[in-house]
C-alpha positions as CSV (number, residue, x, y, z in Angstrom):
1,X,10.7,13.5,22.9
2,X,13.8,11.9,22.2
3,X,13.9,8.5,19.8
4,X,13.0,5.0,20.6
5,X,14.6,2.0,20.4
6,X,11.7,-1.0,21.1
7,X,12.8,-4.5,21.8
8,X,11.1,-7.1,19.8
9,X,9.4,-9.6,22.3
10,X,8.2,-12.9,20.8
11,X,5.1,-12.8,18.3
12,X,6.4,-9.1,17.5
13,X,6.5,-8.1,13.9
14,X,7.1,-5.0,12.3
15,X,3.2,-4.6,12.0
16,X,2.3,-4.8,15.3
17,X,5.3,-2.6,16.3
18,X,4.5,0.0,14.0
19,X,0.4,-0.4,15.3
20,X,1.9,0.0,18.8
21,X,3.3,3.3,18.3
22,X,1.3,4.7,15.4
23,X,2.8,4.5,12.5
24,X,2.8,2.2,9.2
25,X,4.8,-0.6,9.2
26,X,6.9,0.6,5.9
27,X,7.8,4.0,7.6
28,X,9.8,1.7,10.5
29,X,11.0,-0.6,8.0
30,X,12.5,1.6,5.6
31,X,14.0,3.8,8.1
32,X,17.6,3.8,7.4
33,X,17.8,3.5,11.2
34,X,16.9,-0.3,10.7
35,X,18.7,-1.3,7.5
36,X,20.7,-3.3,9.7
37,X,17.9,-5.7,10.8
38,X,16.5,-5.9,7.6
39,X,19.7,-6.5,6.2
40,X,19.9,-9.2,8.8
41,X,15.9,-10.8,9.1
42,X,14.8,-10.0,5.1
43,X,11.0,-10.0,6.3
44,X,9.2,-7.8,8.8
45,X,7.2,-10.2,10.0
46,X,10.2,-13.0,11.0
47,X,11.8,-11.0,13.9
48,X,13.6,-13.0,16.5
49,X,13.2,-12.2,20.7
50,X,16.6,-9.5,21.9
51,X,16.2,-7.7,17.8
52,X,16.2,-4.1,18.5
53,X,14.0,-1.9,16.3
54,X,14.3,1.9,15.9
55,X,11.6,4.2,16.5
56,X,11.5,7.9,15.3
57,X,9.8,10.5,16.9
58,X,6.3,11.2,15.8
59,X,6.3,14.8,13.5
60,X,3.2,16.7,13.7
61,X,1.7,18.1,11.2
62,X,-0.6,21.3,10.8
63,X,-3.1,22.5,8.3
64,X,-4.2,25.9,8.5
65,X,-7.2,26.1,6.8
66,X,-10.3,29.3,7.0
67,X,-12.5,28.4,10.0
68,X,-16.0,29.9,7.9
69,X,-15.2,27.5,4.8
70,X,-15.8,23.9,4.6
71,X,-13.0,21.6,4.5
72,X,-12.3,18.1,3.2
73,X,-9.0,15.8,5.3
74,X,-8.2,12.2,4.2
75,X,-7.0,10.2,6.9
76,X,-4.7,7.4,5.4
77,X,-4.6,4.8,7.1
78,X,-5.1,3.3,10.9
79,X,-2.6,5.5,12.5
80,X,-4.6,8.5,13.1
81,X,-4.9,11.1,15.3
82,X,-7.1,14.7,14.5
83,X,-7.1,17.3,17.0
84,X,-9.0,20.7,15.9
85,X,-8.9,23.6,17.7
């Protein structure tokens, strides 16, 4: 999947750009990818209509874990996504 670049649209912020494409607002923020805008805007949630945002690709991530134990997972936060096989 190769990266993303979204086009902010008006009554787009940072928060419901990151919501769109499951992540947490401060991981598309702080991406070095966007220091530019937020060198430019100062606030995630004042972006103007044309401002180009950078999206990363998603990284999965697997736990192996022993299938006749019990096991505890935190999800943290609204971004989610569990798969178990």
């Amino acid at each position: 999947m190769a990266h993303k670049t979204h086009k902010v649209k008006q009554g787009d912020c940072i928060s419901s750009i990151a919501f769109k494409y499951g992540f947490f607002p401060d991981t598309i923020w702080n991406d070095s990818k966007n220091s530019k805008l937020k060198q430019e805007r100062k606030d995630p949630n004042v972006l103007l209509p044309g401002d180009e945002v950078f999206i990363r690709d998603k990284e999965k991530k697997e736990e192996s874990c022993a299938s006749e134990n019990k096991h505890r997972f935190k999800r943290k936060g609204v971004p989610e996504k569990l798969v178990i096989h």
